[in-house]
C-alpha positions in Angstrom: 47.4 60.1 14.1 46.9 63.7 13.8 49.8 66.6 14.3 49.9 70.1 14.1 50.6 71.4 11.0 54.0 72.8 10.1 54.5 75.4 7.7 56.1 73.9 4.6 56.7 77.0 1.9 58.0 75.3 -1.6 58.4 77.1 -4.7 58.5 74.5 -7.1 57.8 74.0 -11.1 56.3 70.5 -11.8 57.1 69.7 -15.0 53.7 67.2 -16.6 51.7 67.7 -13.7 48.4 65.7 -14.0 45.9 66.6 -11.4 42.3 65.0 -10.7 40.2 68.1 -11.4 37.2 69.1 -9.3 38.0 67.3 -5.9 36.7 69.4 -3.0 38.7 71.1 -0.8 37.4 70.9 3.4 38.6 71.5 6.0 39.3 69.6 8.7 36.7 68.6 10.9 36.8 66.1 14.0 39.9 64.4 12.8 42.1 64.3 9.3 41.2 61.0 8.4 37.3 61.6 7.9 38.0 64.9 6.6 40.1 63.3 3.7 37.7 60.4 3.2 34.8 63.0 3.0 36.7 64.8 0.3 36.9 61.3 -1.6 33.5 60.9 -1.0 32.3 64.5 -2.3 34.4 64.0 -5.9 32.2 60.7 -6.0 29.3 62.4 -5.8 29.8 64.8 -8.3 30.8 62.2 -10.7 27.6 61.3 -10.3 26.9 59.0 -7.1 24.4 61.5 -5.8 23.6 59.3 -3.1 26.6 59.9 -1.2 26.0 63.3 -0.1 23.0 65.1 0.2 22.8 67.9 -1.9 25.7 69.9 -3.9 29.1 68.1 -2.3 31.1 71.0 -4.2 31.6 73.3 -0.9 31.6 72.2 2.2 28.1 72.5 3.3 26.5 71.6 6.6 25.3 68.2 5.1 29.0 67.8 4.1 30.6 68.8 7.1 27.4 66.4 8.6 28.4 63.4 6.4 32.3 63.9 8.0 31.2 64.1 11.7 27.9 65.0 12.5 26.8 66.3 16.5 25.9 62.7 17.3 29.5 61.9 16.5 31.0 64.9 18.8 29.1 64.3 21.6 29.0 60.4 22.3 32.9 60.3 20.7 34.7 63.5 20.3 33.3 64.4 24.0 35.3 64.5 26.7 38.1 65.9 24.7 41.2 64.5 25.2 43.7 65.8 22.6 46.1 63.6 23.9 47.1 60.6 26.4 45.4 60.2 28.9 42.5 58.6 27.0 38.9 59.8 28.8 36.6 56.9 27.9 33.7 58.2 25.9 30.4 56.4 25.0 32.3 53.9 22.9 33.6 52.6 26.1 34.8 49.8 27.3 32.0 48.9 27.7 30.4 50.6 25.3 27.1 52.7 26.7 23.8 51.5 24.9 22.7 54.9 24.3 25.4 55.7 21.7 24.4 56.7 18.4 24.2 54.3 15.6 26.9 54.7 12.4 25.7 56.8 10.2 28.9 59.2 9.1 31.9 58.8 8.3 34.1 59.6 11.6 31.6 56.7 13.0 32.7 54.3 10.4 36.0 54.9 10.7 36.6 55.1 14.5 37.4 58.7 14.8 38.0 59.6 18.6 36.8 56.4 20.0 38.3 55.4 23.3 37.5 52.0 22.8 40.0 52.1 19.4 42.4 53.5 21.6 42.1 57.1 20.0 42.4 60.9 21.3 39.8 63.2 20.2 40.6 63.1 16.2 42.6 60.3 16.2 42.0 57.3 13.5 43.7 54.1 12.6 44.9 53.5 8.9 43.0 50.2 9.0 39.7 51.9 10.2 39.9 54.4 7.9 40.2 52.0 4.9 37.9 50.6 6.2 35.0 53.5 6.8 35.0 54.0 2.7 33.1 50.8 2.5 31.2 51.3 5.5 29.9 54.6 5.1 28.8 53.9 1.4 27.4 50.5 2.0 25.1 52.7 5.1 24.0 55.5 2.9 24.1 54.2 -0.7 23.9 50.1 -1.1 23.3 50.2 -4.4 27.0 51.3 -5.2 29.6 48.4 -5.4 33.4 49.5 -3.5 36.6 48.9 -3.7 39.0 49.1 -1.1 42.9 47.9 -1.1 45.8 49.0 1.5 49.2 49.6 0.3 52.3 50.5 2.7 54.8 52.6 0.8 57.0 49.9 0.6 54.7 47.7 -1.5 53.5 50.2 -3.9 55.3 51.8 -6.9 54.9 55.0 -8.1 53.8 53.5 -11.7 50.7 52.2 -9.5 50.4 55.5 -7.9 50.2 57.4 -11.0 47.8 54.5 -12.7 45.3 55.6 -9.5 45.6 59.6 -10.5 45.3 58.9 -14.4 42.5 56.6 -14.2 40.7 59.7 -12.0 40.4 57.8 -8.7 41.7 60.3 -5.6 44.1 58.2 -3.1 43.5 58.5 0.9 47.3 59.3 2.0 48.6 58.6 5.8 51.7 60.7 5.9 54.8 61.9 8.1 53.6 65.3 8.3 56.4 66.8 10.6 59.1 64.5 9.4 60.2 62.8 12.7 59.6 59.6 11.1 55.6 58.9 12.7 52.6 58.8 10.2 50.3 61.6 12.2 48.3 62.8 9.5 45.4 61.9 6.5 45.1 63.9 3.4 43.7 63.5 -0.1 46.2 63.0 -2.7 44.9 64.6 -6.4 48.1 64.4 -8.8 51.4 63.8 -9.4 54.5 65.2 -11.7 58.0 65.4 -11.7 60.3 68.0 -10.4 63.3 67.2 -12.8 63.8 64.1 -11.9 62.1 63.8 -8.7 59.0 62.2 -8.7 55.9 64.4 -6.7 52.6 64.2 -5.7 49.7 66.9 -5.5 47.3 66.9 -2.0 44.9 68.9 -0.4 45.9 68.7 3.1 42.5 69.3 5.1 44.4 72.5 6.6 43.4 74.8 3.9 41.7 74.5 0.5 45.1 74.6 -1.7 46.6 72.2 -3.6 49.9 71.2 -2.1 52.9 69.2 -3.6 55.2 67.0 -1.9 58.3 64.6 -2.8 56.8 61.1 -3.6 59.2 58.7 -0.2 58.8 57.1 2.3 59.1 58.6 5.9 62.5 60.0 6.8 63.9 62.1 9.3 63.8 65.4 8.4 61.6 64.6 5.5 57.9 66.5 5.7 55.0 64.5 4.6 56.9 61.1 4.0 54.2 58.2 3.1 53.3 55.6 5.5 50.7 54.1 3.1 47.8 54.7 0.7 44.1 53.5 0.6 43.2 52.8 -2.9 39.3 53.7 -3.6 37.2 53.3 -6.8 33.3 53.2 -7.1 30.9 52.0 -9.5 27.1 51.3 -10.1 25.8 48.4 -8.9 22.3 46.5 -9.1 20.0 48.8 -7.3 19.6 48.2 -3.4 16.1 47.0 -2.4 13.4 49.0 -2.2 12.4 50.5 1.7 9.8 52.3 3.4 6.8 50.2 2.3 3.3 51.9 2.7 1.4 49.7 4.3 4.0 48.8 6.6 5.0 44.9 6.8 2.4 42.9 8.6 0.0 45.6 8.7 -3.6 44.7 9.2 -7.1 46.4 9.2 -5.8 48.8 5.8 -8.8 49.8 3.7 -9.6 47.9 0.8 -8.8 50.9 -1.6 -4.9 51.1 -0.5 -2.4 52.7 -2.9 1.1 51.3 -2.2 4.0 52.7 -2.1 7.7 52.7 -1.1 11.0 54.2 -1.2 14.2 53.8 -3.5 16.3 52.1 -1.7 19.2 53.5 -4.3 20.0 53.4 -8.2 16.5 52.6 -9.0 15.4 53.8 -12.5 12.2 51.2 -12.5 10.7 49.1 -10.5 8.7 45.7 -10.8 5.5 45.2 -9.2 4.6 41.8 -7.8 1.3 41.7 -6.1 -1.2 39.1 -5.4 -2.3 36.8 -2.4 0.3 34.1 -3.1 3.0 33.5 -0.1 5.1 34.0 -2.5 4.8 36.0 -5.3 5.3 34.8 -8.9 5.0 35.0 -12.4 1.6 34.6 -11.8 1.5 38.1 -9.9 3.6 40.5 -12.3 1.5 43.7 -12.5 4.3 45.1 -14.9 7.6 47.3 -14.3 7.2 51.1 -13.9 9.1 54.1 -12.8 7.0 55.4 -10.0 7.0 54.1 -6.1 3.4 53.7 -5.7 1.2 51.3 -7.3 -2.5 51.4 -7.1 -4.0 47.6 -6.7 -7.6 48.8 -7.1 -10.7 47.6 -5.0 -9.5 44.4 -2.8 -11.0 41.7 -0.8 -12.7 42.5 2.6 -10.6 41.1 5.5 -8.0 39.3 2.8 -3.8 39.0 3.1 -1.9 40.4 0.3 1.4 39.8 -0.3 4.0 42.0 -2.6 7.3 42.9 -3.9 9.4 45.4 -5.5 12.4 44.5 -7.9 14.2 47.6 -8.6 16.3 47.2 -11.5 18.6 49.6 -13.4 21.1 49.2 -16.2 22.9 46.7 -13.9 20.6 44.2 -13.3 18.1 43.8 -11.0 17.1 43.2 -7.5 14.8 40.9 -5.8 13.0 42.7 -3.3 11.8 41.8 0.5 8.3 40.4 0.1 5.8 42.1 2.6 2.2 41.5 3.0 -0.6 43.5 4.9 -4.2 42.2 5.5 -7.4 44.5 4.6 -10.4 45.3 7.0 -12.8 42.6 7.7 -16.5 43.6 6.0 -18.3 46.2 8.3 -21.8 46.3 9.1 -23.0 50.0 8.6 -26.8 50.7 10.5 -29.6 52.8 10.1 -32.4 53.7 12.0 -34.6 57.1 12.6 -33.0 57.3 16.0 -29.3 57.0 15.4 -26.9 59.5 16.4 -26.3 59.7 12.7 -22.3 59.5 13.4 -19.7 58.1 11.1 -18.6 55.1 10.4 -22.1 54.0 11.7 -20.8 50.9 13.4 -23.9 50.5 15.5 -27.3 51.4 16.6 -26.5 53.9 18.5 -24.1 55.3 16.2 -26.6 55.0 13.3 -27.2 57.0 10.2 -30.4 58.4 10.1 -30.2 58.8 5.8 -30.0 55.5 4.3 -27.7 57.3 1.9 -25.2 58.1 3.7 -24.7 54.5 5.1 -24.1 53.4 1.3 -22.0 55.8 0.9 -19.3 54.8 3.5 -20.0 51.1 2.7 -17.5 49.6 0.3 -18.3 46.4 -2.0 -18.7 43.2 0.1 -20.2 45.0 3.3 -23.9 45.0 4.6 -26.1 47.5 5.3 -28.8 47.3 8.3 -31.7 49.3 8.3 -34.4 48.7 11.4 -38.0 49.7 11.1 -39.2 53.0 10.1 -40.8 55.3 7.2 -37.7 56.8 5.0 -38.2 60.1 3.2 -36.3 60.0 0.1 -35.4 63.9 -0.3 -33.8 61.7 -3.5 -33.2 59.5 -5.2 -31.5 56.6 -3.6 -28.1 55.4 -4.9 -26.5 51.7 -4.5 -23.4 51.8 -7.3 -21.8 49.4 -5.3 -21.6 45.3 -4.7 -23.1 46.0 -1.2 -25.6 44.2 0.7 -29.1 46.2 2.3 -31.0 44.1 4.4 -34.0 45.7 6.6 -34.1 44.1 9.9 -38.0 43.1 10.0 -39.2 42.8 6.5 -40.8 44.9 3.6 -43.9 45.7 6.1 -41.6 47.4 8.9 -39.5 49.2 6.5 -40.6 51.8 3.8 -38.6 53.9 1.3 -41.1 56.7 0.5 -39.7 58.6 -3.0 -42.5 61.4 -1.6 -43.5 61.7 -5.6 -40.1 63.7 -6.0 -38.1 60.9 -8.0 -37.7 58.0 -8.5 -37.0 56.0 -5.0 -33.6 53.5 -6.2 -31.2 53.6 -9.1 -29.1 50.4 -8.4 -26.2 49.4 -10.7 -24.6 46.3 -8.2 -25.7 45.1 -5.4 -28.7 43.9 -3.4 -31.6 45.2 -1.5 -33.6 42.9 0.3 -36.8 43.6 2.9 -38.0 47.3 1.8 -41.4 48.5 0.9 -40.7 50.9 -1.9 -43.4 53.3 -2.7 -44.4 56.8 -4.0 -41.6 57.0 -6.8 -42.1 59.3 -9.7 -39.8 59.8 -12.8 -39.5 59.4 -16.7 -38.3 55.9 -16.4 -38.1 53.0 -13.1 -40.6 55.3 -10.6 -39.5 52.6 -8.0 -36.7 51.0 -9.1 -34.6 52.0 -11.7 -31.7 49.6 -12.7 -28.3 49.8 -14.2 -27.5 46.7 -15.8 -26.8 45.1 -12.9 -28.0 45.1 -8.9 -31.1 42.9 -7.3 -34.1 43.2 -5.1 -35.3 40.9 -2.9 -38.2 40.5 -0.8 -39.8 43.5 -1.1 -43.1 45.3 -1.6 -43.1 48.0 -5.0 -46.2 49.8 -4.6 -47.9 53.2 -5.8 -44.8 54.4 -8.2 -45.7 56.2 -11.7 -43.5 56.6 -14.4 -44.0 57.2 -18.3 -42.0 53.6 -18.6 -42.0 51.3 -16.0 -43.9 52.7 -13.2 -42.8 50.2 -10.7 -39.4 48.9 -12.3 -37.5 49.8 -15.4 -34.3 47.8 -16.3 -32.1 49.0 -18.9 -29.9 46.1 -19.7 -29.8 43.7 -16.8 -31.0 43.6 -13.1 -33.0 41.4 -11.1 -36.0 41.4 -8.5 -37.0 38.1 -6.9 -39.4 37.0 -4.4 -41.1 40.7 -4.1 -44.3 41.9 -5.0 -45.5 45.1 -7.6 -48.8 46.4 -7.0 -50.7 49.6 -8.0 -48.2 51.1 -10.1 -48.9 53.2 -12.8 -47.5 54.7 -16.3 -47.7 55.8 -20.2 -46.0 51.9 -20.7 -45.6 49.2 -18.6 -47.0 49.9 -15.4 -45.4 46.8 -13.6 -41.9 46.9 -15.3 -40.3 47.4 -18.4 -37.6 45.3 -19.6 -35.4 47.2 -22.1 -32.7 44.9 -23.5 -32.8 42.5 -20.3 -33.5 41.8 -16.7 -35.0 38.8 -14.7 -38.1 38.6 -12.7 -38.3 35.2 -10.4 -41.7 34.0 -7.7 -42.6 38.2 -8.2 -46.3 38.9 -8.1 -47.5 42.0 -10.7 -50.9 42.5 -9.8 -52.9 45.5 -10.4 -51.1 48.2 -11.9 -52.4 50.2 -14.9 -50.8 52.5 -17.8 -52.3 54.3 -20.9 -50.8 52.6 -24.1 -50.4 49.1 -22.6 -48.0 47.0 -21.9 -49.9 47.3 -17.5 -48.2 44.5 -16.0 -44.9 44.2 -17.9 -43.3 45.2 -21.3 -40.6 43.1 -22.6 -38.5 45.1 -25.0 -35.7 43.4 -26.9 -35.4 41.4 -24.0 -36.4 40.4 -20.0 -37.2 37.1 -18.9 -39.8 36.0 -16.1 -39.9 33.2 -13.9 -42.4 31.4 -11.7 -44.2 34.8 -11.9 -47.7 36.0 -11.5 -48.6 38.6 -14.0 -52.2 39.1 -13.5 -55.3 42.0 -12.7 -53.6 44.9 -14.4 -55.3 47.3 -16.5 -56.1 47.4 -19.7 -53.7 44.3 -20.0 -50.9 42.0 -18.3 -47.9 42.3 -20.5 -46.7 43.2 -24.1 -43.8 41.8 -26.1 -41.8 43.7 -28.5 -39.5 42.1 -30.7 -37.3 39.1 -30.0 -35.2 38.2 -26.7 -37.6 37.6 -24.1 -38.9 34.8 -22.0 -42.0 33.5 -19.9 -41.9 30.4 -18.1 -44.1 28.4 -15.3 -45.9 32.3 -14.9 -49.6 32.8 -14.2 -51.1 35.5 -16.5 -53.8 35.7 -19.5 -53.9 35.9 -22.4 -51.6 32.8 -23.0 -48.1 33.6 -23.9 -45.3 31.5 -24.9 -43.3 29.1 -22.7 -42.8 25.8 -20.9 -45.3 25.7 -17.6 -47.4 28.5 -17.9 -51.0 29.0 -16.9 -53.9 31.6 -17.6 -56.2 30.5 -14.6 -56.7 33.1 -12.3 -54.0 32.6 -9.4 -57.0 32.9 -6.6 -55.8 35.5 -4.2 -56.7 35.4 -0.6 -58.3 38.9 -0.8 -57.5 40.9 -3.8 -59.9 44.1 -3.0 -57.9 44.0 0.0 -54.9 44.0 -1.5 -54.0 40.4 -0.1 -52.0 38.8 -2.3 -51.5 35.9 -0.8 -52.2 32.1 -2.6 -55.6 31.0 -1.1 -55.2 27.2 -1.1 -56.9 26.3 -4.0 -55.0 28.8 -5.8 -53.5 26.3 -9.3 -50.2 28.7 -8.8 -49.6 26.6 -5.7 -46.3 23.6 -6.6 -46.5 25.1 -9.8 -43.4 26.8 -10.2 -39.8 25.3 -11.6 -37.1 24.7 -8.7 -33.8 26.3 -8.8 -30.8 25.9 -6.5 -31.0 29.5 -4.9 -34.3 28.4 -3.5 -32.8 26.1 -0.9 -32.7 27.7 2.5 -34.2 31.0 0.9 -37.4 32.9 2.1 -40.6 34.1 0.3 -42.1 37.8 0.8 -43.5 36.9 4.4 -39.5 35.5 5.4 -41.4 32.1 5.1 -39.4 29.0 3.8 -39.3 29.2 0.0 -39.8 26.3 -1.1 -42.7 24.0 1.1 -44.0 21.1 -0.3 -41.1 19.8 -2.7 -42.3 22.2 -5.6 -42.1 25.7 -5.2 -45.5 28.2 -5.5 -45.8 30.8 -8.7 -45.6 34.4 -7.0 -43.7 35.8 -4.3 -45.5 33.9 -1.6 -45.2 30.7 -0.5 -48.4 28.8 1.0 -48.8 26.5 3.2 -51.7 24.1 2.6 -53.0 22.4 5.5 -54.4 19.1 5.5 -58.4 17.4 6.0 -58.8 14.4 8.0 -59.0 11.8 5.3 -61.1 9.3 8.3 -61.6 8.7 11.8 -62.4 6.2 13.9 -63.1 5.6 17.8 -62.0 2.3 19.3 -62.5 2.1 23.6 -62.3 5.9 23.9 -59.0 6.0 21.8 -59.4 8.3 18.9 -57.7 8.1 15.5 -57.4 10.4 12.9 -55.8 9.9 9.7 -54.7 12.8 7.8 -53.6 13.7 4.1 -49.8 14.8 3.8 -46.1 15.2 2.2 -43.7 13.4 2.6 -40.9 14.9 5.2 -43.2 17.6 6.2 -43.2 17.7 10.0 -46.9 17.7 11.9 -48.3 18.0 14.7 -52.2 17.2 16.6 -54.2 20.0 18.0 -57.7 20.0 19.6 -60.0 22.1 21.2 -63.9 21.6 23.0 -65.6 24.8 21.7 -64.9 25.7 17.9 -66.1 29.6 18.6 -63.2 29.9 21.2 -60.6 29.0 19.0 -58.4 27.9 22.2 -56.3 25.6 20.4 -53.6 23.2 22.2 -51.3 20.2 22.0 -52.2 17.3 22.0 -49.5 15.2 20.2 -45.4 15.5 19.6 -44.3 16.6 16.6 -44.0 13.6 13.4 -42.5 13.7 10.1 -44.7 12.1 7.1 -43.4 9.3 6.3 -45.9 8.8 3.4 -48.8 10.7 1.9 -50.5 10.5 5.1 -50.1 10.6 8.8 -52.5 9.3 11.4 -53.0 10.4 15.2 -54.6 9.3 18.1 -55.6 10.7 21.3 -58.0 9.4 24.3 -61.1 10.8 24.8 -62.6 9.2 27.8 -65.0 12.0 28.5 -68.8 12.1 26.5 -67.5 15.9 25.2 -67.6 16.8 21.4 -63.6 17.7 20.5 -62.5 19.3 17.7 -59.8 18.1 16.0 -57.0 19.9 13.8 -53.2 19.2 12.1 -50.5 22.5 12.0 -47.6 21.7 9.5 -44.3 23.4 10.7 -42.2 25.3 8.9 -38.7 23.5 7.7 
């Protein structure tokens, strides 16, 4: 327990004193026992268990006198203050009110003023303060492994006493401070020495910041600071606690897809290791490597994907397995545009829309989708997709035009794909519509009325792809189509009247580009020139011949070329020309038409659909029959009308699937009236 302090005035010589140097010296503050303990605790931490007080523990700061007592401590414990019996029941109860403070000093730990321990205001057990060493260093410093042993004078000898001073390890004393035989008081015990032949010991009281000495006994009468018993305490380094504080938090959801992790060191870290992955559980599999920082940058993830991670601290010791934790990352977003959009951020819908294509890219990240509704788009420049993102226009290359406004070139696209667009009026040294960067596609779309001095329409400089899409009227120095420079694929594209100076009108394949199912025709002075090795023609439609499996020089037959209708009439020989390939299935031509109609696919970017003659008739007791030619699987269906000039078609038949190359249907015709008969293939 605690007493008031009675002026003990020795003049002594101590003959081989040896005395722990650089202990602190505080003063006492909301009871002895803390007070000593936090003297313990402040000579660990300049040995070099920074952890245990924040800051210098040399004086006795306000973090020190903090990491004694702190103010929730005085007012849920020390308040109301009762000196001595009676006890006033504080916060600690019984029962204990549930808005008390939780531990985190060491008066808390060690049950300093609690009415609930059956103490007065500064009052502490010798057990509970024992036992507060472990708990106040397990609460702020995990990492650092304890040890704690109780001793009544009676059981210890002063060999082991001295053993504790020599090895450096300050002892926790309760003493008989007033010598009427009741321990009443804590203090820190620093040395010991002999007085002749009495053996002595060196404290620092918590009364004042001397050093004091005292005979080395037990409690007697009459005898001033007489030992009740000593709490033996040593410290060392253990394996590092586990990291804290993870950034995202635990279960977090919705985090971009760009997150930098980090944490916090949870204590006697010097490096961590970084597991990271989408495993449960992460393993071997997921070591990113060990490193000394707490944040770890994963790089661009997965749209709307769990991760799961976890930090091993480690330190000479050992190391630490960490707590796993796991976030998930945003689901894809759809950004919009349209000439009517309130142009705000994040453009999450129509209303919201950006009004600059640009800026939509911009704020998309790879794996989301762009939307862009109907509308003439003023490039003030040159448009930039360096991302895996996906551009779709709502209603086709028709509805939808990126107009460069012959300032520069219209797209530069290194990843991605762009899909519906009409892209016209580019004008640069290289790709006046379209200029890619080894990688990125276009899709469906309509390249018209670009000039460049290579590759009026397209350039691609290493890689790229345009499918399905047409490039007309073009023009440049070389290749006024495209120019391939050291790769690039064109598939079912029509290149159709575009012009340049030196040659090369349609396309020019240098070191490199391959075509596919591709009309190269009508451009002026010629269709396409090849320079050096690398490049590839196959099942395209141009003159003169060029090298490679399935292609023709016969004039594709366009609906209305002066017109600029580029659509296969139906004698055109481009039409089941073409090679099939698996992204065809379920995929659409220019028009948004099925790709692929009659079991073959068409050469060019349009698909045609060829409809049938009657093969015979016949009329048998006013029932009609007409037999008609067909594919296979395609699904029909009988229309008629009475007067040709009207064109007022209508039903007369349900729909029927071919079953072989032809299909036959009837219908009555009871009245003497001329009827015109006519089959519709649907679309798949």
């Amino acid at each position: 327990m605690e007493a008031a302090r009675q002026s003990v005035a020795i003049r002594m010589t101590i003959t081989s004193p040896v005395v722990i140097s650089n202990v602190p010296a505080y003063l006492w503050h909301n009871g002895c026992g803390p007070t000593a303990v936090g003297m313990v605790m402040g000579y660990w931490d300049g040995r070099g268990y920074t952890a245990l007080v924040p800051g210098s523990a040399t004086s006795q700061t306000a973090a020190v006198t903090n990491m004694i007592s702190d103010m929730g401590n005085w007012n849920d414990y020390c308040l109301p203050m009762d000196s001595s019996p009676p006890l006033l029941t504080d916060k600690s109860g019984p029962p204990r009110d549930p808005t008390a403070h939780t531990n985190d000093c060491v008066a808390d730990f060690a049950l300093t003023s609690q009415s609930a321990a059956n103490n007065c205001y500064g009052w502490s057990w010798f057990s509970d303060v024992a036992a507060s060493m472990t708990g106040y260093v397990a609460y702020v410093a995990p990492q650092y492994q304890t040890r704690v042993s109780t001793k009544t004078f009676s059981s210890m000898t002063y060999t082991q006493f001295c053993g504790e001073i020599s090895s450096n390890r300050p002892i926790v004393l309760l003493v008989d401070s007033d010598g009427d035989t009741t321990n009443d008081h804590f203090i820190a015990a620093i040395g010991y020495g002999m007085q002749g032949s009495t053996q002595m010991y060196a404290c620092l009281d918590t009364w004042d910041t001397s050093t004091h000495w005292y005979t080395f006994q037990g409690m007697h009468s009459g005898k001033v600071f007489g030992v009740y018993g000593a709490i033996f305490f040593s410290i060392t380094q253990g394996p590092p606690a586990k990291a804290i504080s993870p950034f995202p938090a635990n279960g977090a959801t919705n985090q971009d897809v760009n997150v930098a992790l980090s944490w916090q060191d949870g204590g006697g870290a010097v490096g961590f290791k970084v597991y990271f992955g989408t495993h449960t559980t992460p393993g071997a599999g997921d070591y990113q490597g060990a490193q000394p920082d707490t944040s770890y940058s994963p790089g661009t993830l997965a749209m709307g994907c769990t991760y799961y991670w976890r930090i091993d601290p480690t330190n000479a010791v050992g190391t630490t397995t960490g707590t796993v934790w796991s976030f998930t990352t945003r689901p894809p977003q759809t950004y919009y545009v349209s000439p009517y959009g309130s142009n705000i951020s994040p453009y999450a819908s129509w209303q919201n829309a950006a009004t600059d294509l640009q800026d939509a890219v911009n704020a998309a990240s790879d794996g989301e989708s762009v939307l862009v509704t109907n509308g003439v788009y003023l490039l003030p420049y040159q448009l930039m997709v360096p991302k895996n993102i996906q551009i779709n226009s709502v209603n086709g290359a028709c509805a939808t035009i990126l107009d460069g406004q012959n300032n520069s070139s219209c797209l530069s696209i290194s990843g991605g794909r762009l899909s519906g667009f009409t892209i016209r009026n580019g004008n640069s040294s290289a790709g006046g519509g379209v200029y890619f960067i080894s990688t990125g596609e276009v899709w469906n779309c309509r390249i018209q009325n670009n000039t460049a001095n290579q590759g009026g329409g397209i350039f691609f400089s290493g890689g790229g792809r345009v499918c399905n899409s047409e490039v007309s009227g073009n023009s440049g120095f070389l290749g006024g189509g495209a120019w391939f420079n050291n790769g690039g694929l064109m598939e079912n594209c029509t290149v159709v009247n575009n012009s340049s100076l030196a040659g090369g009108a349609g396309v020019v394949c240098s070191y490199g580009g391959l075509l596919l199912n591709t009309i190269i025709y009508f451009n002026q002075p010629d269709n396409w020139a090849n320079v050096d090795a690398g490049w590839g023609y196959t099942n395209c439609c141009t003159t003169p011949a060029v090298d490679g499996a399935g292609n023709l020089t016969n004039e594709p037959d366009f609906e209305d070329f002066c017109a600029g209708d580029y659509h296969l009439a139906p004698d055109s020989p481009c039409i089941n020309a073409g090679t099939n390939f698996a992204w065809m299935t379920n995929s659409c031509d220019v028009d948004g038409e099925a790709r692929i109609m009659d079991g073959v696919v068409d050469i060019g970017m349009d698909e045609t659909i060829c409809l049938p003659e009657a093969d015979q008739s016949c009329k048998t007791n006013n029932l009609i029959a007409t037999q008609w030619s067909a594919v296979i699987g395609g699904r029909y269906m009988l229309q008629l009308c009475v007067n040709a000039s009207s064109q007022s078609w209508q039903n007369v038949s349900t729909i029927a699937t071919a079953k072989d190359v032809s299909i036959t249907f009837t219908d009555t015709n009871s009245a003497p009236v001329c009827r015109f008969y006519r089959t519709v293939r649907l679309l798949p």
